[in-house]
BALOBA-1460 file (C-alpha; in Angstrom, 3 decimals):
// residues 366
<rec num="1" residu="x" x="-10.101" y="-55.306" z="50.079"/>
<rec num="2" residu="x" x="-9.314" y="-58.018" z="47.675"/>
<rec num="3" residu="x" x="-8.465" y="-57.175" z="44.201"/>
<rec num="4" residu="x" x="-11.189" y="-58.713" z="41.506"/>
<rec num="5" residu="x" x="-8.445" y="-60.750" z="40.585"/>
<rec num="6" residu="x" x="-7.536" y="-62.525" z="43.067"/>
<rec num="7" residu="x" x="-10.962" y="-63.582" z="43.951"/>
<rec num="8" residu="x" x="-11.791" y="-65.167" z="40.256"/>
<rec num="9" residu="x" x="-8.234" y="-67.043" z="40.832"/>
<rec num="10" residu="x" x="-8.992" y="-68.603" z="43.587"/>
<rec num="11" residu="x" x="-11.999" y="-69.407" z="42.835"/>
<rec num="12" residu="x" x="-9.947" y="-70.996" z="39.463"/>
<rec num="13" residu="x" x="-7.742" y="-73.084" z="42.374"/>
<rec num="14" residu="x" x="-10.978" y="-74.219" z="44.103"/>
<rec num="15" residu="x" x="-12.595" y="-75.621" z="41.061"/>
<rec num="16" residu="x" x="-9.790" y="-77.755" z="40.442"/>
<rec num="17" residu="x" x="-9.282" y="-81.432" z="42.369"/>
<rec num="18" residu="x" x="-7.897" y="-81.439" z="45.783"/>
<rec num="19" residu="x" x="-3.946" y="-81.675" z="45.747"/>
<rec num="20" residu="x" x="-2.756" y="-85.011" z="45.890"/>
<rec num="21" residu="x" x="-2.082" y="-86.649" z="49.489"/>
<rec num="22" residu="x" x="1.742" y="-85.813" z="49.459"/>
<rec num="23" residu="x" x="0.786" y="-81.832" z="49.056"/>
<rec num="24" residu="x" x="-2.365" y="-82.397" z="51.579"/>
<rec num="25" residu="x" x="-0.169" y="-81.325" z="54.907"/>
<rec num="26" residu="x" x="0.985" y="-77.790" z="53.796"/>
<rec num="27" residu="x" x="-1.375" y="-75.094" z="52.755"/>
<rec num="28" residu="x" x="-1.405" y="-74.030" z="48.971"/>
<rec num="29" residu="x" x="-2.861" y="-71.712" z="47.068"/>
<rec num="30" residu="x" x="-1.182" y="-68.102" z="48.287"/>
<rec num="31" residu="x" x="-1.110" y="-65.942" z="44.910"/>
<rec num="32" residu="x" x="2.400" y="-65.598" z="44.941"/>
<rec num="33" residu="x" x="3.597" y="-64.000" z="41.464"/>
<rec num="34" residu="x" x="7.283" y="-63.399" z="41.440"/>
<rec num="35" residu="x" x="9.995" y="-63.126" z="39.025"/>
<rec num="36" residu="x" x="12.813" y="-65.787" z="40.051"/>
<rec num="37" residu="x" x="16.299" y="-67.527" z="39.222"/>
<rec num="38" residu="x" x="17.509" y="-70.327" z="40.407"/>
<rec num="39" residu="x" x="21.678" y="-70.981" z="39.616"/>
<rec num="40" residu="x" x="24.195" y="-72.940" z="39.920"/>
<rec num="41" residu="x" x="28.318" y="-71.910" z="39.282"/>
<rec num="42" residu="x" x="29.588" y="-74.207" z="37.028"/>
<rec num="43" residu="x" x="33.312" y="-73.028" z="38.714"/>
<rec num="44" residu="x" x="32.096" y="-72.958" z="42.360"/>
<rec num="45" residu="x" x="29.355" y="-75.470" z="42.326"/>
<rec num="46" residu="x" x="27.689" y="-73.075" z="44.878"/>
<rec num="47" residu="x" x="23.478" y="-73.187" z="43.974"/>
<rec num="48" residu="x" x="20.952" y="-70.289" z="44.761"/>
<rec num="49" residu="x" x="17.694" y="-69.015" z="44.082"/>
<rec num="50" residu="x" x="16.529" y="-65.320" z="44.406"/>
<rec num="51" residu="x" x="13.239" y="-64.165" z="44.058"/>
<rec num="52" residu="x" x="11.354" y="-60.815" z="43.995"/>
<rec num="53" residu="x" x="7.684" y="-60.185" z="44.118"/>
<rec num="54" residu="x" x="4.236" y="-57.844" z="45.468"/>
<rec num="55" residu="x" x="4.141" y="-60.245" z="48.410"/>
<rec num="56" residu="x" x="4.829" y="-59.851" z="51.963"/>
<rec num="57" residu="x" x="7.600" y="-62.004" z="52.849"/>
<rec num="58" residu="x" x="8.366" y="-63.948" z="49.258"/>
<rec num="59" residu="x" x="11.124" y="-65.898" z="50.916"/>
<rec num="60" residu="x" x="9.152" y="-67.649" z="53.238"/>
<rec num="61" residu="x" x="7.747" y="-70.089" z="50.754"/>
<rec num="62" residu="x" x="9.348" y="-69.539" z="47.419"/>
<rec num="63" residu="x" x="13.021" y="-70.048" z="47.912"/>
<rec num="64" residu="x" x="14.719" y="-73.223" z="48.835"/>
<rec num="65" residu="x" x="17.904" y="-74.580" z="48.696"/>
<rec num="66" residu="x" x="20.538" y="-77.598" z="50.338"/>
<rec num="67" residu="x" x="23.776" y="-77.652" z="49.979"/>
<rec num="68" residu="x" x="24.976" y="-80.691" z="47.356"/>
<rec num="69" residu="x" x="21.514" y="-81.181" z="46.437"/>
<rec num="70" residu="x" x="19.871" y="-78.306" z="44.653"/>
<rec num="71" residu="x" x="17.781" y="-75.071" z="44.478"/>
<rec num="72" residu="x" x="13.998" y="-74.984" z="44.080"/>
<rec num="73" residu="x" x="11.856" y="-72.106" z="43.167"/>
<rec num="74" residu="x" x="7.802" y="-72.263" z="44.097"/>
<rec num="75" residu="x" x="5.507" y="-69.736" z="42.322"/>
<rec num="76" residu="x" x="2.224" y="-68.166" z="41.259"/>
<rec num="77" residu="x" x="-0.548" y="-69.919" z="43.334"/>
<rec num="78" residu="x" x="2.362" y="-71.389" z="45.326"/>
<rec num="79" residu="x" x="2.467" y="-75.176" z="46.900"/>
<rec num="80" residu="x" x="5.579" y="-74.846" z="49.394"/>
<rec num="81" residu="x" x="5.655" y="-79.139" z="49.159"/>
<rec num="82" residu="x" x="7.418" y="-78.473" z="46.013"/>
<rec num="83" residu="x" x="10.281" y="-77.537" z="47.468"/>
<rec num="84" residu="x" x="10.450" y="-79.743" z="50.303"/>
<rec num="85" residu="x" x="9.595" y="-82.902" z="48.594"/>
<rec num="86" residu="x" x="11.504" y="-81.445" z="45.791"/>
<rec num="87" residu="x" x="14.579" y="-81.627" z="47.789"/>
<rec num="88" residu="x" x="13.841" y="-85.345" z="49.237"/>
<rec num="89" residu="x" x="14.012" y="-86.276" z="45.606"/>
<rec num="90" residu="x" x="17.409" y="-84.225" z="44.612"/>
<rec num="91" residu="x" x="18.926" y="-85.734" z="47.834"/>
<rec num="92" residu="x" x="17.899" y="-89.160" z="46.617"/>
<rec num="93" residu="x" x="20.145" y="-88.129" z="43.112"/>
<rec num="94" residu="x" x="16.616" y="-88.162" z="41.126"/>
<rec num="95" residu="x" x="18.114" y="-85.427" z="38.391"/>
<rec num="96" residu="x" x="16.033" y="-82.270" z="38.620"/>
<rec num="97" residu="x" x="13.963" y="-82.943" z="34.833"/>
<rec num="98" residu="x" x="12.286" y="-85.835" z="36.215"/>
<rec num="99" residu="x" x="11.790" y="-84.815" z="40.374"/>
<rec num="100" residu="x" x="10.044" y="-82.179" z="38.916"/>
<rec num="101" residu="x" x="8.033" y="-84.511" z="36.420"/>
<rec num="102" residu="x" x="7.106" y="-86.184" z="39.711"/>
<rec num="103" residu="x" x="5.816" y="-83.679" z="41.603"/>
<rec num="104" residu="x" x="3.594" y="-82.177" z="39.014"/>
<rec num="105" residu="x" x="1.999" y="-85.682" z="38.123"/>
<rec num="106" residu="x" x="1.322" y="-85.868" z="41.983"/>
<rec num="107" residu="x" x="-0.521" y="-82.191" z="41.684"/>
<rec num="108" residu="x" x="-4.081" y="-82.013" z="40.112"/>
<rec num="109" residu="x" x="-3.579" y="-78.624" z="40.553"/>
<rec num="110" residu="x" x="-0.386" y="-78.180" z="37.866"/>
<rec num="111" residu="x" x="-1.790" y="-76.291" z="35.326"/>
<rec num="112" residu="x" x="-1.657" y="-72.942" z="37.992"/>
<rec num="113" residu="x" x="1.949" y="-74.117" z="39.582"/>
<rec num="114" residu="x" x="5.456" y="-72.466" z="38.299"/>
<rec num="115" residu="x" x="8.360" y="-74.495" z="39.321"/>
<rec num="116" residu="x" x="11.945" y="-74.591" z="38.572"/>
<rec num="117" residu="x" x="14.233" y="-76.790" z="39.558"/>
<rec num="118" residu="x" x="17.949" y="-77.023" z="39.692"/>
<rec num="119" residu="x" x="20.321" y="-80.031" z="40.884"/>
<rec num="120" residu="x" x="23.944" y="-80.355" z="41.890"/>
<rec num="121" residu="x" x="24.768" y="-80.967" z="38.438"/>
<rec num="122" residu="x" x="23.578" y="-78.281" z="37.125"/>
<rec num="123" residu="x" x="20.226" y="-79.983" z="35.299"/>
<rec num="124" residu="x" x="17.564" y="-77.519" z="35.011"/>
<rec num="125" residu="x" x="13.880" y="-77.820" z="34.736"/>
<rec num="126" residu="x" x="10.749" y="-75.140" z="34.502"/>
<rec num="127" residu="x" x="7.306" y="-75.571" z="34.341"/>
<rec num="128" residu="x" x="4.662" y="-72.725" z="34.114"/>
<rec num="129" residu="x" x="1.420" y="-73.699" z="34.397"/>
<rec num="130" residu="x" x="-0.886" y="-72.946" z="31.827"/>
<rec num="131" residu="x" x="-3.229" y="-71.605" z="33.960"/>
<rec num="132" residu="x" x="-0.691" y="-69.036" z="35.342"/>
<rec num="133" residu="x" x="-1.911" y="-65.482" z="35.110"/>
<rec num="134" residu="x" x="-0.474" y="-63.494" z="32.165"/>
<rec num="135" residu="x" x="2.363" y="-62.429" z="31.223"/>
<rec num="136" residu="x" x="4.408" y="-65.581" z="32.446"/>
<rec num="137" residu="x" x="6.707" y="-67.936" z="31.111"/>
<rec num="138" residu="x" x="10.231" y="-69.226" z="31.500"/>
<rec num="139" residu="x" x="13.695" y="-70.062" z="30.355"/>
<rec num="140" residu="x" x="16.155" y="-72.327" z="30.659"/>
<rec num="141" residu="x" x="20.068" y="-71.976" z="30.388"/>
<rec num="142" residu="x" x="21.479" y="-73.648" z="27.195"/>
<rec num="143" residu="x" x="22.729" y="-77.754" z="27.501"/>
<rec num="144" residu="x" x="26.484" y="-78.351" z="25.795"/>
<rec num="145" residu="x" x="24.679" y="-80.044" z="23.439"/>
<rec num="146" residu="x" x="23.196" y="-76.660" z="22.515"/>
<rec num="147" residu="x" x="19.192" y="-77.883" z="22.534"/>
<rec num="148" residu="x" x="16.983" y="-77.266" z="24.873"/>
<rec num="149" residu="x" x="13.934" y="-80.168" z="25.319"/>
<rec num="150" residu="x" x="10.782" y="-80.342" z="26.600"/>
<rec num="151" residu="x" x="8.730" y="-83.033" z="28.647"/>
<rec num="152" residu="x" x="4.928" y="-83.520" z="28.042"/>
<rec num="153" residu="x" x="3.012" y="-84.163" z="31.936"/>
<rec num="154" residu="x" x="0.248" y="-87.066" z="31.332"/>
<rec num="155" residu="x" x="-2.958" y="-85.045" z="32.426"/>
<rec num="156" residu="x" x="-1.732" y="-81.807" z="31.966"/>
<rec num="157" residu="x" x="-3.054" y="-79.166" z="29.336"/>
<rec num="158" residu="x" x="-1.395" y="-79.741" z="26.372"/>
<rec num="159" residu="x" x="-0.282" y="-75.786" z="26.367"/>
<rec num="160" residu="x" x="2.373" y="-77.061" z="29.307"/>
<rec num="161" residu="x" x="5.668" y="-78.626" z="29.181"/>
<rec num="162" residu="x" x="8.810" y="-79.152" z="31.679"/>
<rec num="163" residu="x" x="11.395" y="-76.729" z="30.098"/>
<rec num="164" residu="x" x="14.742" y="-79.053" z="30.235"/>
<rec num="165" residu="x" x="18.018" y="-77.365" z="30.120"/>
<rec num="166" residu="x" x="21.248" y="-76.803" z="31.826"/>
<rec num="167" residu="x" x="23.003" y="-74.130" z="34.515"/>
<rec num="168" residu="x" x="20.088" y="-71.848" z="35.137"/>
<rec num="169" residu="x" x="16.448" y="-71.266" z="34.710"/>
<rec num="170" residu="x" x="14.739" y="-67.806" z="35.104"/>
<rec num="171" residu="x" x="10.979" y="-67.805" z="35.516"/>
<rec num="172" residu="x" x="7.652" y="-65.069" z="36.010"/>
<rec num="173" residu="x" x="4.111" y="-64.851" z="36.237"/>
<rec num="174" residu="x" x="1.469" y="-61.836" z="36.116"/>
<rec num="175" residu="x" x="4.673" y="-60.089" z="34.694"/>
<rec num="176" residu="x" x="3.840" y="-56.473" z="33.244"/>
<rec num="177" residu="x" x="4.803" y="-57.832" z="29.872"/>
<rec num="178" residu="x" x="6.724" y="-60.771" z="28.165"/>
<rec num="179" residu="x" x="10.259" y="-58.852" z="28.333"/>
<rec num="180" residu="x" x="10.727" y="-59.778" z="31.784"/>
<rec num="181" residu="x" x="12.613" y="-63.533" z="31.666"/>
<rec num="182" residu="x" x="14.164" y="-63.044" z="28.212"/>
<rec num="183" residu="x" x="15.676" y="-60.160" z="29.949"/>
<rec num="184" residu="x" x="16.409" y="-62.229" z="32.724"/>
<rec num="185" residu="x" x="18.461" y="-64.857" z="30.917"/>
<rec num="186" residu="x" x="20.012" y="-62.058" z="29.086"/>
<rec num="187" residu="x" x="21.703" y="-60.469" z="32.120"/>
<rec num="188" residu="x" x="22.565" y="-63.320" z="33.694"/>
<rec num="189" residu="x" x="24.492" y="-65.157" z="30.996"/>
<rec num="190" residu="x" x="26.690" y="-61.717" z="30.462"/>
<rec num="191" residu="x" x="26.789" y="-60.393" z="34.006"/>
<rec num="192" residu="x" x="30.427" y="-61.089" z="35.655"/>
<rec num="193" residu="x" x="31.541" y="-61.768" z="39.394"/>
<rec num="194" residu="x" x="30.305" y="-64.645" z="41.873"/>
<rec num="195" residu="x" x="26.667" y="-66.252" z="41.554"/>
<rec num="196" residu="x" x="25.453" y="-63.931" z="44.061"/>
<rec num="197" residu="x" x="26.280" y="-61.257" z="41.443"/>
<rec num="198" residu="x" x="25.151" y="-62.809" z="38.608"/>
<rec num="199" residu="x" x="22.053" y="-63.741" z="40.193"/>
<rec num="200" residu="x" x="21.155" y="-60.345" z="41.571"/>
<rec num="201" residu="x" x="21.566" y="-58.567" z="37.608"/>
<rec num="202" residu="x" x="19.014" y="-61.262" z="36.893"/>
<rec num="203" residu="x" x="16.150" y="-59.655" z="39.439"/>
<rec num="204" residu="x" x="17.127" y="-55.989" z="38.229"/>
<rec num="205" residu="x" x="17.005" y="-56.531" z="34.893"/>
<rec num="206" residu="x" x="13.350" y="-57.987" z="35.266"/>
<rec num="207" residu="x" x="12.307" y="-54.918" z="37.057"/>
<rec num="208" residu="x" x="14.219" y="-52.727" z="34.577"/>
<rec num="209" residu="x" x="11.514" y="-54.151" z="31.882"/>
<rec num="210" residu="x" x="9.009" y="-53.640" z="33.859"/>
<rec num="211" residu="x" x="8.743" y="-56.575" z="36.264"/>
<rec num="212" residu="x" x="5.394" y="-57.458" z="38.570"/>
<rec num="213" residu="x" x="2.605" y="-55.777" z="37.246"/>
<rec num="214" residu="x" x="1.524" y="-55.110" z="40.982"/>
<rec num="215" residu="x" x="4.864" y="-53.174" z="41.762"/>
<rec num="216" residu="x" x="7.302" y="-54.620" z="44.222"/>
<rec num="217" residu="x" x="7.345" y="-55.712" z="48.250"/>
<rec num="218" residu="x" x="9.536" y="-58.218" z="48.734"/>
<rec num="219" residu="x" x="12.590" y="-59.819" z="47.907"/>
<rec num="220" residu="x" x="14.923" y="-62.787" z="49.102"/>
<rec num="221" residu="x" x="18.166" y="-65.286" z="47.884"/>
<rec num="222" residu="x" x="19.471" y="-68.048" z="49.335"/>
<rec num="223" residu="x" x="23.462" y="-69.824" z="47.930"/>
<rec num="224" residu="x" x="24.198" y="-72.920" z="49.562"/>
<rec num="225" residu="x" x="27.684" y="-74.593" z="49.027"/>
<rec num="226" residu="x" x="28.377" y="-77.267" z="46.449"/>
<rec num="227" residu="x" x="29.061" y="-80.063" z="49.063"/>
<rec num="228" residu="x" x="27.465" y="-80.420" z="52.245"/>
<rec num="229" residu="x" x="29.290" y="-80.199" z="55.612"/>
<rec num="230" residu="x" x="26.415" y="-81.857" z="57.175"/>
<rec num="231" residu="x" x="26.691" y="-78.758" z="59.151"/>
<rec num="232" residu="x" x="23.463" y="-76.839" z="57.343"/>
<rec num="233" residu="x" x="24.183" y="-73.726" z="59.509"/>
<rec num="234" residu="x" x="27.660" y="-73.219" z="57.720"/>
<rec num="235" residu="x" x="26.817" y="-74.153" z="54.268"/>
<rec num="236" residu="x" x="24.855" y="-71.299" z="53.583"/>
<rec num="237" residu="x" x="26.960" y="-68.230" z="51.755"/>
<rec num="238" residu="x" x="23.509" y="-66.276" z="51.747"/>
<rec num="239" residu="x" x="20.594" y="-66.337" z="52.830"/>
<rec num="240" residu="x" x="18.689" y="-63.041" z="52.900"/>
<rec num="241" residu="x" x="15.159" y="-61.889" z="53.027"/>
<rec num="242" residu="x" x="14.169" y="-58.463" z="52.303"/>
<rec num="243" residu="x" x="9.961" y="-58.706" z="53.818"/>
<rec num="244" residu="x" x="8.188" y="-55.117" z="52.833"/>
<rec num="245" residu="x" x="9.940" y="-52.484" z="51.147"/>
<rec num="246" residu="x" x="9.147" y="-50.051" z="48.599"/>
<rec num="247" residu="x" x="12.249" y="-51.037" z="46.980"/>
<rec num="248" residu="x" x="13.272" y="-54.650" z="47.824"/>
<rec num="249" residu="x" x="16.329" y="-54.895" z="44.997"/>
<rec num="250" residu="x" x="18.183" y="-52.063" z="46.837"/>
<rec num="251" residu="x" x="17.762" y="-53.573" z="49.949"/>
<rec num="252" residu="x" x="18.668" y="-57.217" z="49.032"/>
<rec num="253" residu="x" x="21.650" y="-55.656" z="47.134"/>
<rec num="254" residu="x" x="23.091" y="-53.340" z="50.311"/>
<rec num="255" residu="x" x="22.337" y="-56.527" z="52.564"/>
<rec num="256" residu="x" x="24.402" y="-59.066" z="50.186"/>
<rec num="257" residu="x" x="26.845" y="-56.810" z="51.430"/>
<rec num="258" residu="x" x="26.888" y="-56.375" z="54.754"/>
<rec num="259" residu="x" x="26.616" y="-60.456" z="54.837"/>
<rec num="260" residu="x" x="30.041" y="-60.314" z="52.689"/>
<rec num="261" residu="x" x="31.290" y="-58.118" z="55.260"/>
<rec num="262" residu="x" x="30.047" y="-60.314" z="58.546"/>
<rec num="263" residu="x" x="30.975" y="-63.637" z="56.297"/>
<rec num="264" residu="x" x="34.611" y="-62.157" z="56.844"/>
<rec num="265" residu="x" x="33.808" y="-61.379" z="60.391"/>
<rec num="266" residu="x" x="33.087" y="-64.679" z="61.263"/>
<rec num="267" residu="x" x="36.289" y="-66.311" z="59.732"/>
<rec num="268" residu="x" x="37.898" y="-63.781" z="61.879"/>
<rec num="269" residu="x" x="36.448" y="-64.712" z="64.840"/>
<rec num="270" residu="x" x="36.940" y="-68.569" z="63.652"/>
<rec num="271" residu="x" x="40.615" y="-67.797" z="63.605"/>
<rec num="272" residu="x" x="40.649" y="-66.067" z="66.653"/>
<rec num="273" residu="x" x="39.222" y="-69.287" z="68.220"/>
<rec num="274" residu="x" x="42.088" y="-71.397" z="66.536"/>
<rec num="275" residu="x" x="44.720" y="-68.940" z="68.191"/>
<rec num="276" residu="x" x="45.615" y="-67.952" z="64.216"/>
<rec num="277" residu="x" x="46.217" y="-63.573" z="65.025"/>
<rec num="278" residu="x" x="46.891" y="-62.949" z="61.140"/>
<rec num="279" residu="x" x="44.536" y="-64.811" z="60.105"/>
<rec num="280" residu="x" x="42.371" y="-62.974" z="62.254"/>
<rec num="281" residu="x" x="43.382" y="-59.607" z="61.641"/>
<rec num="282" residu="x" x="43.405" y="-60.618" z="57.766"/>
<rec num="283" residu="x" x="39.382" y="-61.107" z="58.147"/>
<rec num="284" residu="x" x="38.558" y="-58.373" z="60.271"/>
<rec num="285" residu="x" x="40.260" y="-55.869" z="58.329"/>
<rec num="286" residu="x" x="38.629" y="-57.376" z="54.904"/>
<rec num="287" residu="x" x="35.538" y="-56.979" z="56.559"/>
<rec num="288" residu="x" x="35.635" y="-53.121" z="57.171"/>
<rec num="289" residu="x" x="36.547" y="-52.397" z="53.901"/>
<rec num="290" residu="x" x="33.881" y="-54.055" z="52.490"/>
<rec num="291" residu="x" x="31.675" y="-52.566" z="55.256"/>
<rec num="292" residu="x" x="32.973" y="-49.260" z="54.384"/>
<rec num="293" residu="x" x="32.694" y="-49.130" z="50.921"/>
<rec num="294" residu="x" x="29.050" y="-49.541" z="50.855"/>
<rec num="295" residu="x" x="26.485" y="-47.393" z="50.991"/>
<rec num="296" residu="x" x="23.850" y="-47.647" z="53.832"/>
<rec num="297" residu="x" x="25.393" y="-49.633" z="56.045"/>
<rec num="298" residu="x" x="24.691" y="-48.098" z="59.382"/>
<rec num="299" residu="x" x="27.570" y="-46.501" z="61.137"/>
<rec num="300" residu="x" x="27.299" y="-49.105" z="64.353"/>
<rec num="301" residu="x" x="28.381" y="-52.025" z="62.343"/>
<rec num="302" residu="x" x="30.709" y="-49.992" z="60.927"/>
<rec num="303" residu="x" x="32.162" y="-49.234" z="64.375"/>
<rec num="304" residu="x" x="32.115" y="-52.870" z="65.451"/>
<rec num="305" residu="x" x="33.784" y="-54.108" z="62.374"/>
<rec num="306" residu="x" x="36.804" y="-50.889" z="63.069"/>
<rec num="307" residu="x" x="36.625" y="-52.480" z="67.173"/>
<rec num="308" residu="x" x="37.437" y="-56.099" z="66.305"/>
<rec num="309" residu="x" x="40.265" y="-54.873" z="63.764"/>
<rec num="310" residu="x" x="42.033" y="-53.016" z="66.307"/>
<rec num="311" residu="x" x="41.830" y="-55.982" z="68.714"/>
<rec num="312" residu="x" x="43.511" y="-58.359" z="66.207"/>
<rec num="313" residu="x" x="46.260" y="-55.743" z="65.536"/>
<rec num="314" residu="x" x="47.095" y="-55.540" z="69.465"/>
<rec num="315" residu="x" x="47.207" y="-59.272" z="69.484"/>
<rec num="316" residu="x" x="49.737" y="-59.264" z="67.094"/>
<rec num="317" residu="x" x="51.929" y="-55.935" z="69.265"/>
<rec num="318" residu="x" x="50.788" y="-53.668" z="66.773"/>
<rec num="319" residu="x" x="49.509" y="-51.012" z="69.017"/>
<rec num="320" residu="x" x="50.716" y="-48.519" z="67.397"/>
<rec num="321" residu="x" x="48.553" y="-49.036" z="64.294"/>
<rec num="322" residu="x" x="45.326" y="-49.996" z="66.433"/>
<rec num="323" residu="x" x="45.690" y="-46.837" z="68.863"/>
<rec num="324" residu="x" x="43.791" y="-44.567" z="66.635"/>
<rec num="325" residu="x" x="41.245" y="-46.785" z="65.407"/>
<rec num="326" residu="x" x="40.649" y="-47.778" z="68.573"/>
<rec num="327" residu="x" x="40.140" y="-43.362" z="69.385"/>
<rec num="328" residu="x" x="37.367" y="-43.505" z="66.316"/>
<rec num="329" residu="x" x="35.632" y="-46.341" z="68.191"/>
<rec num="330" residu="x" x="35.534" y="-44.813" z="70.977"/>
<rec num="331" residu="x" x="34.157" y="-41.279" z="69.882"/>
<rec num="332" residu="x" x="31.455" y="-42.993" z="68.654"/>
<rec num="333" residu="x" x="30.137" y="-45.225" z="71.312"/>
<rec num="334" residu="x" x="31.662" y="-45.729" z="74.960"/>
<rec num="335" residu="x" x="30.130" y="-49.256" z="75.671"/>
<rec num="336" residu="x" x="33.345" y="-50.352" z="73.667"/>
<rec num="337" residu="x" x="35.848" y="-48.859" z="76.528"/>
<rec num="338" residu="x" x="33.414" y="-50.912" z="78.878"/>
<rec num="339" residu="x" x="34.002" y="-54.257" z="76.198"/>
<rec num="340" residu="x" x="37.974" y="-53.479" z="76.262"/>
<rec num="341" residu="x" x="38.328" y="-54.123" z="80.155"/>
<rec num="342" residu="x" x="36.165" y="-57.425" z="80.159"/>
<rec num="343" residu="x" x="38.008" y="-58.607" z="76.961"/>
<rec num="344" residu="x" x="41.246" y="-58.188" z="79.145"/>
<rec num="345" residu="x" x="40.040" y="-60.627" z="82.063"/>
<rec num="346" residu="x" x="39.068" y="-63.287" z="79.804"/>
<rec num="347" residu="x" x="42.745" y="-63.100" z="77.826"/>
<rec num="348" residu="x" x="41.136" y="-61.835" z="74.407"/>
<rec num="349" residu="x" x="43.255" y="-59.022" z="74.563"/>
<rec num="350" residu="x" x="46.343" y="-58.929" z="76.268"/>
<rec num="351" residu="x" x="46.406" y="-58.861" z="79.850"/>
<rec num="352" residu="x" x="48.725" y="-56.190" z="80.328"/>
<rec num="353" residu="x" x="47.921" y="-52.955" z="82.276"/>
<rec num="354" residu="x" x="50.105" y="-50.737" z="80.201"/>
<rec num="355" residu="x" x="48.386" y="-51.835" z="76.929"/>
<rec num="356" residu="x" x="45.297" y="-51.576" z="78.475"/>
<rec num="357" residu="x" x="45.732" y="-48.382" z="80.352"/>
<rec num="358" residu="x" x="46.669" y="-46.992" z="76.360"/>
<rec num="359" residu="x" x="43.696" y="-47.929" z="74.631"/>
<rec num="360" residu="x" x="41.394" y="-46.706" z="77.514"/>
<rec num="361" residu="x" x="43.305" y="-43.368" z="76.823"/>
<rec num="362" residu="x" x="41.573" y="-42.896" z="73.580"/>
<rec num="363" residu="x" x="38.699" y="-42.298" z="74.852"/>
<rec num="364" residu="x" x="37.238" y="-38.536" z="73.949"/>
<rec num="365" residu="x" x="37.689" y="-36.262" z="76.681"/>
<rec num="366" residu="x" x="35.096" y="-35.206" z="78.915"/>
């Protein structure tokens, strides 16, 4: 059954005008209320929004992000457009203060939007909707020029304004309390490490305070590069969505990495491709540390991670060294002695029956 709530909020959306033609294809409305970020590295360029929320599969419509364009995030009763036509606009080089100005003049139904908006300069712009259920509000990161600004919408209540500012913007609604994006901006501006990091101390210090006042489901974050390859498939760093979970953070946090881990796996297997064996083994081997130093990562991609490493040391005569790892794969699955003979008929390993006939003799005895 439907909470009260949600029933007199909709029937809020309903009494409003009908969204305006460019909205009219994609269904709005969904009462998603979220605490978000959207970033950009100032060293890096890379861009990102994360997003957690009491809403089966948050990621699905909130987040969005391109590669040398921007990051957009789409909240409380959520219009998905946003960030599609959001992006058009960024793409075009509209800065991010006035795509956003666009959009909401195009939206009769503003006043229950939240929106933020970040470009591949780093221009950021929030709006929350004055009609946005309680607590909500948002923040922007400081400009060089150390003054934040605001832009009036034409039509709009008078209560809301495009929050104009630089680097970041953090953003909630139906928050437990007001603490939430204060904190937000707070632990983002003195966390350390890579965006990813940064970004992630953002979403636990709003649940710290207190976060959703429904409690927690779902979490997700997308990075994109700074530049595009016009290869979208390789210019995300992450893109991860946690759907239902009692504790989403924890999840999005163990699977950040295990996608730094397979991020290394895949240059490994990129310069496996290009005939480059250090290069190879350089990767692999990065990857099971990381792999290995975190908690909860199941002990199967564990084991692959350990396989691939030993394979990139025999490539490079360094038996010796990938004998016993190759013994710890084996004890714990079999399929991988299976894997060793086919990777010898297709020259992935080398095709030597002495080497081979070693590395089969690590398997456990029967």
């Amino acid at each position: 059954m439907r909470p009260i709530w949600y029933f007199s909020a909709f029937a809020l959306l309903v009494s409003l005008a009908a969204p305006a033609p460019e909205f009219a294809a994609v269904r709005s409305g969904s009462p998603v209320h979220t605490f978000s970020i959207v970033a950009r590295d100032a060293q890096t360029g890379e861009m990102g929004v994360a997003v957690q929320s009491h809403w089966f599969c948050v990621g699905c419509i909130v987040t969005w992000a391109e590669a040398g364009v921007g990051a957009i995030a789409t909240q409380s009763f959520v219009e998905p457009a946003y960030g599609r036509d959001g992006l058009d606009l960024l793409r075009k080089g509209v800065p991010a203060p006035q795509a956003l100005a666009q959009l909401l003049k195009a939206d009769k139904a503003r006043n229950v939007r939240q929106v933020a908006v970040i470009d591949n300069q780093g221009r950021a712009a929030a709006w929350t909707g004055a009609k946005d259920i309680a607590a909500a509000g948002d923040v922007v990161g400081l400009p060089a020029n150390g003054r934040i600004s605001e832009q009036k919408i034409d039509g709009a209540s008078a209560a809301g304004a495009i929050h104009i500012g630089e680097h970041f913007s953090v953003q909630a609604n139906m928050m437990l309390n007001d603490k939430v994006w204060p904190a937000m901006a707070k632990a983002f501006g003195e966390a350390k490490g890579e965006l990813v990091d940064r970004m992630l101390a953002a979403l636990d210090a709003a649940q710290a305070v207190g976060g959703d006042a429904r409690g927690r489901q779902s979490a997700a974050l997308i990075i994109v590069k700074a530049r595009s390859s016009g290869k979208p498939w390789q210019d995300r760093v992450f893109d991860l969505r946690v759907d239902d979970a009692d504790y989403p953070l924890r999840e999005l946090r163990r699977l950040v990495a295990l996608q730094r881990a397979y991020n290394h796996m895949n240059a490994g297997d990129l310069a496996t491709e290009h005939g480059d064996r250090e290069g190879a083994l350089r990767e692999y081997g990065t990857a099971e540390q990381i792999a290995a130093g975190t908690p909860g990562i199941l002990p199967s991609r564990l084991n692959e991670m350990r396989y691939w490493h030993a394979v990139a040391l025999t490539n490079m005569n360094r038996i010796e060294e990938a004998l016993p790892i190759f013994r710890q794969v084996f004890s714990a699955d079999k399929n991988w002695l299976l894997m060793t003979e086919r990777l010898s008929k297709v020259g992935q390993i080398p095709e030597d029956p002495k080497v081979i006939a070693r590395i089969l003799a690590q398997a456990p005895k029967k």
